[in-house]
C-alpha positions as CSV (number, residue, x, y, z in Angstrom):
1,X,12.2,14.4,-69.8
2,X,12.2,12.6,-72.9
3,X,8.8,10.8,-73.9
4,X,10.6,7.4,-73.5
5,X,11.9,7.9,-70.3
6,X,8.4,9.5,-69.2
7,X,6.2,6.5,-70.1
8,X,8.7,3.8,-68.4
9,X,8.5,6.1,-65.6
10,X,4.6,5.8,-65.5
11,X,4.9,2.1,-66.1
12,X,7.2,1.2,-63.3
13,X,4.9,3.2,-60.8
14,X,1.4,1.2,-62.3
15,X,3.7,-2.1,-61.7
16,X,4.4,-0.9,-58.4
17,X,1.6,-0.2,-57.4
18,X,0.1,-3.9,-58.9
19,X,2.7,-5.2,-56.6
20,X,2.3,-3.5,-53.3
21,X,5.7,-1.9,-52.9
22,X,4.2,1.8,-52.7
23,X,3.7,2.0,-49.3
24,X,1.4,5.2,-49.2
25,X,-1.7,3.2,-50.6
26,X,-1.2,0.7,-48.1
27,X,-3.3,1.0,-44.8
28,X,-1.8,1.7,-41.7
29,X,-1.6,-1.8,-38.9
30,X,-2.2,-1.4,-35.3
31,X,-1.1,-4.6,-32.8
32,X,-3.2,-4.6,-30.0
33,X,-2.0,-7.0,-27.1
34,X,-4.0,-7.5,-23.1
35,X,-4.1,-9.8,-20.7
36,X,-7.2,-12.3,-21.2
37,X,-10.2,-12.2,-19.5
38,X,-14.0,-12.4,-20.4
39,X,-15.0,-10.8,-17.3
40,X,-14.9,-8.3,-14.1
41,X,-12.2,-5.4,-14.7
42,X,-10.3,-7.0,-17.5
43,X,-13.0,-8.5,-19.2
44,X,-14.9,-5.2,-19.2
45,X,-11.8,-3.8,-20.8
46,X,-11.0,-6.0,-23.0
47,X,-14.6,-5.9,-24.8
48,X,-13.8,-1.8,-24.5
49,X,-10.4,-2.5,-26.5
50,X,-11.9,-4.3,-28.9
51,X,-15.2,-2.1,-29.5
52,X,-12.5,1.5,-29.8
53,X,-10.5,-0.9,-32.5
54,X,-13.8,-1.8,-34.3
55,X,-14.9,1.9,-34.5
56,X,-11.8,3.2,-35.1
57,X,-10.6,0.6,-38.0
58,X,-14.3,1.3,-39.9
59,X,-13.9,5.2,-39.5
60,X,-10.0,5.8,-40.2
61,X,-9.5,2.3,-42.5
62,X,-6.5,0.9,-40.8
63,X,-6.6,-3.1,-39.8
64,X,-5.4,-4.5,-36.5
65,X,-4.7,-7.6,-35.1
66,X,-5.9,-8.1,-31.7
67,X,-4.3,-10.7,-29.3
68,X,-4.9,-11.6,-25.8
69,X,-2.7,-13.8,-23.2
70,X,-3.6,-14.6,-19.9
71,X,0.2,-15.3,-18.9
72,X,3.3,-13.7,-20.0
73,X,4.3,-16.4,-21.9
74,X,1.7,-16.1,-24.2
75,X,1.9,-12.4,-24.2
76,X,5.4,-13.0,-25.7
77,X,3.8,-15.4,-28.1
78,X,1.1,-12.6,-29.1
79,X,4.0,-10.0,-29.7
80,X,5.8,-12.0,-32.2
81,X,2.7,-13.1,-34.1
82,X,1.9,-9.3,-34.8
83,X,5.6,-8.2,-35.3
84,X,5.8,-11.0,-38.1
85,X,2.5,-9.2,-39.5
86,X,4.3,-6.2,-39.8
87,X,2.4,-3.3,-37.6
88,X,2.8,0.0,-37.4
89,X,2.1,0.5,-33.6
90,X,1.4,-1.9,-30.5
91,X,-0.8,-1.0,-27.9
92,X,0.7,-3.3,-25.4
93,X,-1.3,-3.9,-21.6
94,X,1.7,-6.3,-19.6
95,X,0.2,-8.6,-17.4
96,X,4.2,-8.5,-15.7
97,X,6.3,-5.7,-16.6
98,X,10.1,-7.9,-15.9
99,X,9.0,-10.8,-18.0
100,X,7.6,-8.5,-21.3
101,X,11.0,-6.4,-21.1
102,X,13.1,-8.4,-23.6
103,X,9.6,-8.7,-26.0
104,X,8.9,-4.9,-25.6
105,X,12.8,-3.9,-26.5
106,X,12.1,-6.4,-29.6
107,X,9.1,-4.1,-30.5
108,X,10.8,-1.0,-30.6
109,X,14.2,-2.5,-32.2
110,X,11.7,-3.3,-35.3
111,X,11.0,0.4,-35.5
112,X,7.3,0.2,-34.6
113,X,5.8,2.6,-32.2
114,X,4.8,1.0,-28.7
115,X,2.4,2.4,-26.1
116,X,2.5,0.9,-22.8
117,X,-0.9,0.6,-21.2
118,X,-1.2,0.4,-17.3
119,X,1.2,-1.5,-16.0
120,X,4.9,0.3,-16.6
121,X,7.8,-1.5,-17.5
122,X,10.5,-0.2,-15.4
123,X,14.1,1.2,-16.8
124,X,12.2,0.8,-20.5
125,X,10.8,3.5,-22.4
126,X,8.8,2.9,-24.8
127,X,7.4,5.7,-27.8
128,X,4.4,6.3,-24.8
129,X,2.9,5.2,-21.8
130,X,-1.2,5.8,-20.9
131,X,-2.6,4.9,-17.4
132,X,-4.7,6.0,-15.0
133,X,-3.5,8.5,-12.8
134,X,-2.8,5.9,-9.4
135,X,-0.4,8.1,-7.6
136,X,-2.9,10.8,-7.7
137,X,-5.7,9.0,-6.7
138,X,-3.8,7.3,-3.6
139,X,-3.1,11.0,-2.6
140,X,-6.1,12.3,-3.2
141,X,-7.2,9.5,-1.0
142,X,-4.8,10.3,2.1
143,X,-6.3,13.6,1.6
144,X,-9.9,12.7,1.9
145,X,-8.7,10.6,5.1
146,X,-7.4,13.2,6.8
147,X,-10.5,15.4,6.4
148,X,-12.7,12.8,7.2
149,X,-11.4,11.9,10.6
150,X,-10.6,15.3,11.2
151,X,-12.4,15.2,14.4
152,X,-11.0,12.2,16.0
153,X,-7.1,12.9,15.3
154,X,-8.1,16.4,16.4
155,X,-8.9,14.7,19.3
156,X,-5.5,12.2,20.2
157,X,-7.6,9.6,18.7
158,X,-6.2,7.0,16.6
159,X,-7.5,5.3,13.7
160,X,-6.9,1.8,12.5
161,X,-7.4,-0.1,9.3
162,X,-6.5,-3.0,7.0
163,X,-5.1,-2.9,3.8
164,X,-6.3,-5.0,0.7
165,X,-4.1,-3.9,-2.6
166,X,-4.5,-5.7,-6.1
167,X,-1.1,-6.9,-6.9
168,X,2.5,-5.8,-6.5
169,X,2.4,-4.2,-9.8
170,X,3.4,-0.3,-10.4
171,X,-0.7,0.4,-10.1
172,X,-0.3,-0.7,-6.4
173,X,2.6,0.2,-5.3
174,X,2.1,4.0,-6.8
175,X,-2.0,4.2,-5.1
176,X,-0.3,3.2,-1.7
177,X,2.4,5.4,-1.8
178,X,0.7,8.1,-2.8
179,X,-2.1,7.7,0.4
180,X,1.1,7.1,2.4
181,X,3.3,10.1,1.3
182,X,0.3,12.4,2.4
183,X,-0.4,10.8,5.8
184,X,3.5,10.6,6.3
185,X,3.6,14.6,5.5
186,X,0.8,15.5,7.8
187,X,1.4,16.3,11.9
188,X,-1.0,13.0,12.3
189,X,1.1,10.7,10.9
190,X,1.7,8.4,14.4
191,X,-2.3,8.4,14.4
192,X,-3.0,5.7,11.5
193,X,-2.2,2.5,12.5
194,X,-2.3,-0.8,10.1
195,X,-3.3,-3.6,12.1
196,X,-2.2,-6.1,9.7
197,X,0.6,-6.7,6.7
198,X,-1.2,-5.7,3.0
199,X,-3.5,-8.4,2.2
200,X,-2.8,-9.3,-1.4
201,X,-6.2,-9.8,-3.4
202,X,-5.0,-10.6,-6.7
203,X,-7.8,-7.9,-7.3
204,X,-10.5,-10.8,-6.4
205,X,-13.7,-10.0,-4.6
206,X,-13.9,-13.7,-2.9
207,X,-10.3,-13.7,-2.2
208,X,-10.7,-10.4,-0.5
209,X,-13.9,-11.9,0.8
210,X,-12.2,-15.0,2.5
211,X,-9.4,-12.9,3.8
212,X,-11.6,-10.6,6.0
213,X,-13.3,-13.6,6.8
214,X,-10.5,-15.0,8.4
215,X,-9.3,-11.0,10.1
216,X,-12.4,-11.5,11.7
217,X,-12.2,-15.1,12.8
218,X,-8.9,-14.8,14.6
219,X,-8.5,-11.4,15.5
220,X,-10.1,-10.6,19.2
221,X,-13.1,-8.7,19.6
222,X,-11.3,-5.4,21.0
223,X,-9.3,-5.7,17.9
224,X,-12.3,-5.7,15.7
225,X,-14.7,-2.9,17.7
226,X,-11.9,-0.8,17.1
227,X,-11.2,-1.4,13.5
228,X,-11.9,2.5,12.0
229,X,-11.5,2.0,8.2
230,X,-10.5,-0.4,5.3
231,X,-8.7,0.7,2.4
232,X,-8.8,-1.0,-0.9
233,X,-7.6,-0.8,-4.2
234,X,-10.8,-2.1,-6.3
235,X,-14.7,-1.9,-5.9
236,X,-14.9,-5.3,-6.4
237,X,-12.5,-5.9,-3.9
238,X,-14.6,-3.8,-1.3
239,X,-18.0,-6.3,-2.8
240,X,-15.8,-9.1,-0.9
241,X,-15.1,-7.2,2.1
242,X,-18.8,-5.9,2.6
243,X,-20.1,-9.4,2.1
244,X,-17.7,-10.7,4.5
245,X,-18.2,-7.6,7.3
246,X,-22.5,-7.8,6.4
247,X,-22.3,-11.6,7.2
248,X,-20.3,-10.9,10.5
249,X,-22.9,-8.2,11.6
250,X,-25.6,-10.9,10.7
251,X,-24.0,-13.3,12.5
252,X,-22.8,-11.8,15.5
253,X,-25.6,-9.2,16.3
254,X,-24.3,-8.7,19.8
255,X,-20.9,-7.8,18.5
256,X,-19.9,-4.0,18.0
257,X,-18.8,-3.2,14.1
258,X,-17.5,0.5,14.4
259,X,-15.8,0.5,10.7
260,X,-16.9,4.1,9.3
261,X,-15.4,4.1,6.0
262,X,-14.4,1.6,2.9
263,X,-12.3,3.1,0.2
264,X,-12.2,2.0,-3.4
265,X,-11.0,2.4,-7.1
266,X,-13.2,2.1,-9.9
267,X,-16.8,4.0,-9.7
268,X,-18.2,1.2,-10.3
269,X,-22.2,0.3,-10.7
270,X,-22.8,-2.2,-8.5
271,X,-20.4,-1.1,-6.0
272,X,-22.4,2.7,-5.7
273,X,-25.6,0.5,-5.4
274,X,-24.6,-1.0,-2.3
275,X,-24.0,1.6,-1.1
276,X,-27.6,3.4,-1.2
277,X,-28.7,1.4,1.1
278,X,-27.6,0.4,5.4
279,X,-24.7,-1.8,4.5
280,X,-23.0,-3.7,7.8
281,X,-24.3,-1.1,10.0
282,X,-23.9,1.8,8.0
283,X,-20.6,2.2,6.9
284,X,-19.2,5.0,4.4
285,X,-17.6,4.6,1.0
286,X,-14.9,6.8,-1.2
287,X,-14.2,5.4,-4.7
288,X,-12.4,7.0,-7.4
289,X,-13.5,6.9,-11.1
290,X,-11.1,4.0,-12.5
291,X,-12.8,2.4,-15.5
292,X,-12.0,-0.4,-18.1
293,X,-13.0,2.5,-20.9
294,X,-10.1,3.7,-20.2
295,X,-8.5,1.4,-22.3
296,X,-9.9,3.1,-25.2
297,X,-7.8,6.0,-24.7
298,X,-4.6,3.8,-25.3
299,X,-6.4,2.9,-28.5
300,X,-6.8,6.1,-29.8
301,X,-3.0,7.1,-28.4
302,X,-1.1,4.1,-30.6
303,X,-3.7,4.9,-33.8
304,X,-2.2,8.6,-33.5
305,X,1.1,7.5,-32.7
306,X,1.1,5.1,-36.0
307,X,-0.5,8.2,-38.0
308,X,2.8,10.3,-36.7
309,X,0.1,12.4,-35.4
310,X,0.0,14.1,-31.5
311,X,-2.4,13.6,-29.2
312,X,-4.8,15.5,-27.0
313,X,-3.0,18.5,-28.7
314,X,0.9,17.2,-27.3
315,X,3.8,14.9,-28.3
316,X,3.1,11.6,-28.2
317,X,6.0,11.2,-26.1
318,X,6.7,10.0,-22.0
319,X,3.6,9.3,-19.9
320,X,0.0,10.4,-20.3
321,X,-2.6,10.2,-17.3
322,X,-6.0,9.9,-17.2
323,X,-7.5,11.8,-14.5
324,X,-9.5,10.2,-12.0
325,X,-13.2,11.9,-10.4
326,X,-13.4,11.2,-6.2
327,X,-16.6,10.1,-5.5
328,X,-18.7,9.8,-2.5
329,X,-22.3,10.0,-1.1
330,X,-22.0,13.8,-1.6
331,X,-21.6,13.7,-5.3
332,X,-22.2,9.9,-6.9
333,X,-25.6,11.4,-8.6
334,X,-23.7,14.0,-10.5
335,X,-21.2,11.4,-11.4
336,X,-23.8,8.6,-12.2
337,X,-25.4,11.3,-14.9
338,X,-21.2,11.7,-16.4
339,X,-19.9,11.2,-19.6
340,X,-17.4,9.4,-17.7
341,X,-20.2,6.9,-16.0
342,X,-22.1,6.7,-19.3
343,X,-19.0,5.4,-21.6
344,X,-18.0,2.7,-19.3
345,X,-21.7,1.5,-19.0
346,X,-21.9,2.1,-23.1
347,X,-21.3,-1.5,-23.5
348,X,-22.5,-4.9,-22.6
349,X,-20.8,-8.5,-21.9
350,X,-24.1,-10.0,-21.4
């Protein structure tokens, strides 16, 4: 190369570099988008979201834009916002899988990488998915049943229960049919009897609350002595129910509560703790490690996915799970003393 041609080449790199237009020194943009809360489950997560980006951003030097929407309208709104900044990845949590279709096809058509974080959009596929394991847990779950009243089906016996799921979201439908699929399988399927429809809690302690409430308040007392086991799909939804059952038992102290177990979702502190102690007359509980840190594994998925990296040593490609811990009065000190415990409890929204 001539010495003209070499110092116009040097030039034109130093003015394009001035300019912006060589990519390579530019920092890599991560869109974060959830649904908007500043407390319980999505709060917790959100403030989990935001703490991974924080760490992440000030160790790796990337920036992000974070946006929240508490509808799917504004969801949409957030989407755009970020795709006109010009991202990298999204790390996208729908509130409503349908209505964020046409905004997450709009992602991908840009070329940027999108990870889908709980809640799946059906017949879309994104660059990734990350959630916790729900079908898993709701088998796991129809497992622990079975073993637990071992002795009563064994017997002819059957067992009844109410039903209180979160929403009619893939996370719900996939926990129910997994508990279902096992129960169906097993020779004691015609032994578990739902007394009532699913009870839809919008994953709210006091709507859970008020709905056992009124189960209790209509239903006759044959109906309720024989009531075996509740099944929900969130600790704080089984916070409502106890409340409700506790100030039933309180109220009614001649009336016979035979309910022997309470399932949940989450691990969660509060929900363990009331369970050290006699709560309305002694009933079990079964949770299974679900935790708003788990967000932070989405997080570090659409960083590595926007680095063109893989993760946990595979493709980032399909769907990723998270697994899920059982826990119970036989093992919830060994969990309370987990990594798993200590991360979601690592932060505070006081």
């Amino acid at each position: 190369m001539s010495k003209k041609y070499l110092v116009f080449s040097i030039a034109l790199v130093f003015v394009l570099a001035l300019t912006g237009v060589v990519s390579a020194a530019d920092p890599l943009k991560i869109g974060v988008v959830t649904p908007d809360a500043d407390h319980g489950f999505t709060g917790e997560s959100v403030a989990h979201a935001r703490a991974e980006l924080v760490a992440l951003a000030d160790e790796l030097g990337f920036e992000y834009k974070f946006e929240v929407g508490g509808e799917a309208a504004k969801q949409i709104a957030a989407i755009e916002t970020i795709l006109e900044w010009g991202p990298d990845a999204i790390v996208l949590w729908p509130l409503e899988g349908e209505q964020l279709k046409n905004a997450a096809y709009t992602i991908t058509d840009a070329g940027v990488k999108l990870i889908i974080y709980d809640r799946l959009i059906d017949g879309f596929e994104p660059t990734a998915e990350i959630m916790g394991d729900n079908e898993t847990i709701g088998e796991w779950l129809g497992e622990y049943l079975l073993d637990y009243f071992a002795d009563e089906l064994a017997a002819g016996e059957t067992i009844t229960y109410l039903r209180f799921i979160g929403d009619s979201s893939t996370v719900s439908i996939q926990r129910s049919g997994g508990m279902d699929s096992v129960i169906a399988a097993s020779e004691y399927a015609d032994k578990f009897v739902q007394l009532q429809e699913d009870y839809l809690t919008n994953w709210s302690n006091a709507t859970a609350q008020e709905q056992m409430e009124n189960w209790l308040n209509t239903a006759d007392s044959a109906t309720i002595e024989d009531l075996d086991l509740i099944v929900t799909h969130d600790d704080e939804v089984v916070d409502g129910v106890v409340v409700a059952l506790t100030n039933y038992y309180e109220s009614n102290p001649s009336a016979a509560l035979n309910v022997k177990l309470i399932t949940g979702v989450g691990g969660r502190r509060e929900t363990l703790a009331t369970f050290d102690k006699p709560v309305a007359n002694g009933i079990d509980l079964v949770t299974y490690f679900f935790s708003p840190s788990m967000i932070r594994e989405a997080i570090r998925l659409g960083v590595a996915a926007a680095e063109g990296e893989q993760y946990d040593g595979q493709d980032i490609e399909g769907l990723f799970l998270i697994p899920s811990i059982e826990i119970d009065k036989n093992n919830v000190e060994e969990f309370r003393s987990s990594v798993e415990f200590e991360e979601r409890y690592s932060i505070s929204l006081n």
